[in-house]
C-alpha positions in Angstrom: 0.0 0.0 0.0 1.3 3.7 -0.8 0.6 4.6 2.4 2.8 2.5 4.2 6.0 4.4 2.3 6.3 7.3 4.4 9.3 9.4 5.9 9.6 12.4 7.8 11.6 15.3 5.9 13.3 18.7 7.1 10.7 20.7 4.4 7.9 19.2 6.1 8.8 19.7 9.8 10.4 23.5 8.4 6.6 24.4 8.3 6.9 24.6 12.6 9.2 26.2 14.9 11.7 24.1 16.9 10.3 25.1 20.1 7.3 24.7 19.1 8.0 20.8 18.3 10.0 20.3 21.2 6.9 21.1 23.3 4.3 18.6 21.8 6.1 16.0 20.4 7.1 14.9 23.8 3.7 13.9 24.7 4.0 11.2 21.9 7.3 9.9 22.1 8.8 8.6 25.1 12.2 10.4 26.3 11.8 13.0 23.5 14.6 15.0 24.7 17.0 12.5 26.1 15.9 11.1 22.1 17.0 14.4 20.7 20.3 15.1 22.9 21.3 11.9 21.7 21.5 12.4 18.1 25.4 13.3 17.4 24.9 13.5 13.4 25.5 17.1 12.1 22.5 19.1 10.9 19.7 21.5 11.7 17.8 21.0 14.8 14.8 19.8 12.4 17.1 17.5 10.8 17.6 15.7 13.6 14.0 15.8 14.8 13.3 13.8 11.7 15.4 11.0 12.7 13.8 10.2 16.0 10.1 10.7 14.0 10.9 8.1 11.3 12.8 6.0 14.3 9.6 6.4 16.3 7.3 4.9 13.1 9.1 2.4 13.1 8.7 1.5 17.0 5.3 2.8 17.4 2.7 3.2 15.2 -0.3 4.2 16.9 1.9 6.8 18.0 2.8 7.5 14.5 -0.8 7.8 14.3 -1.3 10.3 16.8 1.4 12.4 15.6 0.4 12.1 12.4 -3.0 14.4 13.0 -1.3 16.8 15.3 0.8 17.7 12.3 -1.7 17.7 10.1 -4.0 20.0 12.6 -1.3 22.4 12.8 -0.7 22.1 9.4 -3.8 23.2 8.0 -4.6 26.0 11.0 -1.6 27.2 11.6 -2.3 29.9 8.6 -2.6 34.1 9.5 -4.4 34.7 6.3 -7.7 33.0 5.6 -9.6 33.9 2.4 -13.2 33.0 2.1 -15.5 32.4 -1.3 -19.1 31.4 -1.7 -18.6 27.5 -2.1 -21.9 26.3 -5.0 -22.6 22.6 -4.0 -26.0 20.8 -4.1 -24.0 17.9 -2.1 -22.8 17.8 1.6 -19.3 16.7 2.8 -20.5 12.6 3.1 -21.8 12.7 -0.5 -18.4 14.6 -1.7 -15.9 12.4 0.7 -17.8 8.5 -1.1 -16.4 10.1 -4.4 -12.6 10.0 -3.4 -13.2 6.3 -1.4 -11.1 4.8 -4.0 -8.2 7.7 -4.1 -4.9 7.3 -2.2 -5.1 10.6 -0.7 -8.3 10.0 1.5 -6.8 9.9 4.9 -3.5 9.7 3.7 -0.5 10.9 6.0 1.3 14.0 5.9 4.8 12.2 5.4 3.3 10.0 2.8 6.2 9.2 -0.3 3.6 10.6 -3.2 5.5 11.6 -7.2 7.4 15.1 -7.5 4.6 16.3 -9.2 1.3 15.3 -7.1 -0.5 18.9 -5.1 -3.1 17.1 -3.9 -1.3 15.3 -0.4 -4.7 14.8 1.9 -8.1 14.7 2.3 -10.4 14.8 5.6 -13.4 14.5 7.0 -14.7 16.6 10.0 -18.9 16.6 10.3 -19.6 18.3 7.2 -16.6 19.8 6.1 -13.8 18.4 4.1 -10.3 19.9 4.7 -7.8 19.3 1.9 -3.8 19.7 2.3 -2.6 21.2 -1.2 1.5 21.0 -1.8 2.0 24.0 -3.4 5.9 24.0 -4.0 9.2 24.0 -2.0 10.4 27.0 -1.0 13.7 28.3 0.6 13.3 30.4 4.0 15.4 32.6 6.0 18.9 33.5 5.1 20.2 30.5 5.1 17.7 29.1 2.5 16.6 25.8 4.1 13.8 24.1 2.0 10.3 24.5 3.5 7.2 22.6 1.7 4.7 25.0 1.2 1.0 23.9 2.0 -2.5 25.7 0.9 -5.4 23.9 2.8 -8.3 24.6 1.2 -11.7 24.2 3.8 -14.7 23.1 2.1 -17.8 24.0 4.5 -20.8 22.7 3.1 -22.9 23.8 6.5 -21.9 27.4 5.6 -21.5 27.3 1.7 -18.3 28.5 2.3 -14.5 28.0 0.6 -11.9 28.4 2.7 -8.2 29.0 1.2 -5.6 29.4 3.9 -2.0 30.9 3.6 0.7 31.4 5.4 1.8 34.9 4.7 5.5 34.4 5.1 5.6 31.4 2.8 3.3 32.8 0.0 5.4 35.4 0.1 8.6 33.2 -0.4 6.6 31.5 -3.2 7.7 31.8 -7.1 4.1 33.5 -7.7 2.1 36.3 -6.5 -0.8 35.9 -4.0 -3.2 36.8 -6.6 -2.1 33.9 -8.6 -2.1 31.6 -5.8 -5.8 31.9 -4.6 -6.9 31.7 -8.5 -5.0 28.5 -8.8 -6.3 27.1 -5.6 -9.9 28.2 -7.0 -9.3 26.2 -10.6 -8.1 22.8 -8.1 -11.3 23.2 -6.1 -13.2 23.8 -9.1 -11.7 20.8 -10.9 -11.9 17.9 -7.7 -15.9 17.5 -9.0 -18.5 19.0 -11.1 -21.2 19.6 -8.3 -18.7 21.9 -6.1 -17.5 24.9 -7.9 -16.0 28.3 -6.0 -17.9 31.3 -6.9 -16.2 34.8 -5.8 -17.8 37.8 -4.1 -17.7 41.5 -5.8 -15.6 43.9 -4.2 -18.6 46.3 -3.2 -20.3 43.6 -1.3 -17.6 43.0 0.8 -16.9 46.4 1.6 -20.4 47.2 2.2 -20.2 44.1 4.7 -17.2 45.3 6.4 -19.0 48.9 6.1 -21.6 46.9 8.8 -18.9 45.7 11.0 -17.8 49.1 11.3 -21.0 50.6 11.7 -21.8 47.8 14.5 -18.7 48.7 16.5 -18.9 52.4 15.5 -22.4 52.4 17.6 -21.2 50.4 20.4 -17.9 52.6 20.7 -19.9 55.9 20.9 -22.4 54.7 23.6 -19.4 53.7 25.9 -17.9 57.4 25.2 -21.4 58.4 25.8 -21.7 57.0 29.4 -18.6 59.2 30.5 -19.5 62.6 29.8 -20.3 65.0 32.8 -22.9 64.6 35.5 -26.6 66.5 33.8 -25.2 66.4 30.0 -27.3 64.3 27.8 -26.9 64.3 23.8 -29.9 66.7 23.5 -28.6 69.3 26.1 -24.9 69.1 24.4 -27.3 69.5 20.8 -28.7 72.3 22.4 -25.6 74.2 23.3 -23.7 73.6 20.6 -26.4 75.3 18.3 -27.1 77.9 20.7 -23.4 78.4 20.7 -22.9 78.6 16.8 -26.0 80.4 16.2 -25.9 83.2 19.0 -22.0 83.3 19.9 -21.0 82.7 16.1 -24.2 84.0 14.7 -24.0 81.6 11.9 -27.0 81.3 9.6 -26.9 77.7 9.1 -25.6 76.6 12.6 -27.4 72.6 12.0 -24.6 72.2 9.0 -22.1 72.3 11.5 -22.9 70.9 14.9 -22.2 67.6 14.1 -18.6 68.7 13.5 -18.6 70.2 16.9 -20.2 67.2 18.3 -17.4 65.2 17.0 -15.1 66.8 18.3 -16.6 67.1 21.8 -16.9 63.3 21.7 -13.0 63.0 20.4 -12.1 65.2 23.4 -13.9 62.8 26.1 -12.0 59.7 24.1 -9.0 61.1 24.6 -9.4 61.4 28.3 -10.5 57.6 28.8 -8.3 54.7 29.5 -7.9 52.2 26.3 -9.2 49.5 28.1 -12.8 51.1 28.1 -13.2 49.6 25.0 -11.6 46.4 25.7 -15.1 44.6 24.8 -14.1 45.2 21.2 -12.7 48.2 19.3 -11.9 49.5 15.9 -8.0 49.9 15.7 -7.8 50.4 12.1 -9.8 51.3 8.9 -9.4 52.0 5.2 -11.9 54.3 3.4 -12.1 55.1 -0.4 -14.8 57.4 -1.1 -16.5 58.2 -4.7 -13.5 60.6 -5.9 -11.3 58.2 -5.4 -9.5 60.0 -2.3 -8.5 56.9 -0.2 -7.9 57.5 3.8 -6.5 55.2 5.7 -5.4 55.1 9.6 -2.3 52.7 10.4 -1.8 52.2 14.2 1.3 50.0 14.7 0.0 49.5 18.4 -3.2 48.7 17.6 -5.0 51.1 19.7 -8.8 52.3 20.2 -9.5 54.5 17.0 -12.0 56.7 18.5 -9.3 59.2 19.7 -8.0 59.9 16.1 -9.1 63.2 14.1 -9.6 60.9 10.8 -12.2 58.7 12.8 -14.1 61.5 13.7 -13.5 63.6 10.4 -14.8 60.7 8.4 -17.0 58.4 9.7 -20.4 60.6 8.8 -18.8 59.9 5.0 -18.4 56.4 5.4 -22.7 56.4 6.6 -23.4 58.5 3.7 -21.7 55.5 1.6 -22.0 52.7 3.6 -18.5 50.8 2.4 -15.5 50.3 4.2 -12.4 48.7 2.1 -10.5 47.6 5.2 -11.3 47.2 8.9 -9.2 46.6 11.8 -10.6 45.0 14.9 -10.1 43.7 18.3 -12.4 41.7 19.9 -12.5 40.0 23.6 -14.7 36.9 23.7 -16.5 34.0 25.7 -15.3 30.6 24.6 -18.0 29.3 26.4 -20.9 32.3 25.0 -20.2 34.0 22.2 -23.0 36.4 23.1 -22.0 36.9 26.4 -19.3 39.6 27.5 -16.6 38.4 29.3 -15.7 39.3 32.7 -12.9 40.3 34.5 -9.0 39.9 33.5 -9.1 36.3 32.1 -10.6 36.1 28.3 -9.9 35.3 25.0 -9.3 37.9 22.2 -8.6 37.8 18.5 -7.0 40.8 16.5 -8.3 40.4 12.8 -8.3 42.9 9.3 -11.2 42.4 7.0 -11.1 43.4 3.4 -11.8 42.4 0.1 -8.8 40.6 -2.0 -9.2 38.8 -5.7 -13.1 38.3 -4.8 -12.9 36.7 -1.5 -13.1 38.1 1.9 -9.7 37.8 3.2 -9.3 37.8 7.4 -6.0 38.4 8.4 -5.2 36.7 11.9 -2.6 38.6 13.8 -0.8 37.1 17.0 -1.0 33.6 14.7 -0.6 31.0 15.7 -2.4 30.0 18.9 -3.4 27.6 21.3 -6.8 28.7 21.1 -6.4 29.7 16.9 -9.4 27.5 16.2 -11.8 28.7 18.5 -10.8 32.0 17.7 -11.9 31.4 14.1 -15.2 30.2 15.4 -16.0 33.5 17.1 -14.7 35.5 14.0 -16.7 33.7 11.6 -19.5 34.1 14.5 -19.2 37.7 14.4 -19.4 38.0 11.1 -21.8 34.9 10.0 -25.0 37.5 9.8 -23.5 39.3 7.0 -22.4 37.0 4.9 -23.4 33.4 5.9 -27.0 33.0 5.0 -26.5 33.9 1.2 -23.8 34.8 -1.6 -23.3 38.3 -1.2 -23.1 38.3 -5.1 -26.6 37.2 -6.0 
């Protein structure tokens, strides 16, 4: 059988840090580091990681086994860049998994020996999704130009009717074509494994008007907390009221209601700057792109990733952006329940994600920052949570 000729190799195990290995694998092999001090031959620390994995197949196969689906787990999730496409199927994952039953690389190991030229390495079930592990091509990394293997899994969620194709930023860019080129490759494979799947992209103003809602959604919830800090008696009518009294009779302006929103704005800047970041640490906007219909693009770049809602360009802007209702890029943090995603959470334990939304070759691309994680899957959950009302229940195109 083809799957019995396997062998761990340096550009497979290049796709994880050292460390990384070092703390895992020793919950499947036995004296992992005794194992690993032990090897005298000369080579990378991955090198010699291989050794005691193809030593270990050898000696222990359900270990093998085990091992086998970490790596495979880590390989598929361990991406920062996810892009998303309105996956067209009539059939579910059991139907679409009976059709490969007779191909090799159904359930087939990572470190399988498969021909120079074969992409397609694995395919897996899990519920009604299928996850795929694409070989893409080798690579060199880092200055010394080690060979790294670089993998595309490709998600097909036939719950959602959604495509998943996942890169690894650092590799793709490392790759001997463009990121454009990649995902429209990965789209013609997809495309091509049967006639009753096909990828079908989303337009560009569909997606921006989705992330538009995102911002909008935490643009209201933002406000409200700034709201709840201004001075004892001042409600948003009484600081309407003075601010027209103010402009009409102080400035004697004719058309005083063109401008109090300005003021306003600048009123509720003023209070953000005097609150502690952490106010918003339910969720925030850190980051946003805007391109309005004269082609003037402004965009806010905050290397910390801080609340927004201090910056003149939020403030300046953001009655544009209703008036248009598209945003082209949004940056977001958001603190989470793993146990409720519609519950806050409390006090100085949580989870978070930090995520960028935007359109990219017709799919919405979510770039995970802080990648990879412990918690990276469940993180993805409560992103495609958030987001699932927008663009979920139907292809944004239609």
């Amino acid at each position: 059988m083809e799957n019995l000729l396997r062998a761990y190799t340096s550009p497979i195990l290049r796709n994880f840090e050292v460390q990384e290995l070092k703390t895992f694998l020793p919950d499947y092999i036995t004296d992992f580091p005794k194992k690993l001090r032990a090897v005298e031959a000369p080579g990378t620390s991955w090198e010699k990681i291989v050794q005691i994995l193809n030593k270990n197949m050898e000696e222990d196969e359900a270990s093998n086994e085990l091992i086998d689906a970490v790596l495979f787990e880590k390989l598929f999730f361990n991406q920062d860049h996810v892009h998303i496409y309105h996956l067209d199927s009539e059939i579910d994952a059991n139907e679409f998994i009976t059709r490969f039953e007779e191909e090799p690389q159904l359930n087939r190991h990572v470190n399988a020996t498969i021909e120079a030229e074969e992409k397609f390495i694995s395919m897996r079930q899990i519920g009604n999704t299928v996850l795929i592990l694409y070989r893409y091509e080798t690579i060199k990394l880092g200055n010394s130009g080690q060979r790294a293997i670089f993998y595309v899994p490709c998600l097909l969620d036939f719950d959602k009717s959604l495509l998943q194709i996942r890169l690894r930023k650092h590799y793709a860019a490392a790759s001997s074509t463009k990121h454009g080129e990649i995902l429209s490759k990965m789209k013609d494979f997809i495309n091509s494994l049967d006639g009753d799947v096909s990828a079908q992209p989303y337009s560009e103003s569909d997606v921006h008007s989705m992330v538009y809602n995102i911002f909008k959604e935490e643009s209201e919830k933002a406000e409200s907390v700034i709201k709840e800090h201004m001075a004892d008696g001042l409600t948003e009518e009484t600081i309407n009221e003075k601010i027209l009294d103010f402009l009409e009779n102080d400035l004697e302006m004719s058309e005083p209601e063109l401008y109090s929103d300005r003021v306003k704005s600048a009123f509720y800047q003023d209070l953000s700057l005097h609150l502690d970041p952490s106010t918003f640490y339910n969720g925030f906007i850190s980051a946003f792109t805007f391109l309005d219909k004269n082609f003037i693009r402004s965009s806010t770049r905050n290397p910390k990733r801080d609340p927004i809602y201090n910056s003149k360009v939020y403030w300046n802007l953001k009655d544009l952006i209703h008036e248009y209702e598209e945003v082209s890029e949004l940056t977001c943090f958001w603190k989470f329940n793993e146990k409720d995603f519609d519950a806050l959470p409390e006090g100085e334990t949580f989870e978070f994600v930090e995520v960028s939304l935007r359109e990219r070759n017709g799919s919405i691309e979510i770039h995970y920052y802080n990648s990879p994680s412990k918690q990276r899957r469940l993180k993805e959950d409560y992103v495609h949570y958030r987001i699932s009302k927008y663009i979920f229940k139907e292809t944004l195109s239609e």
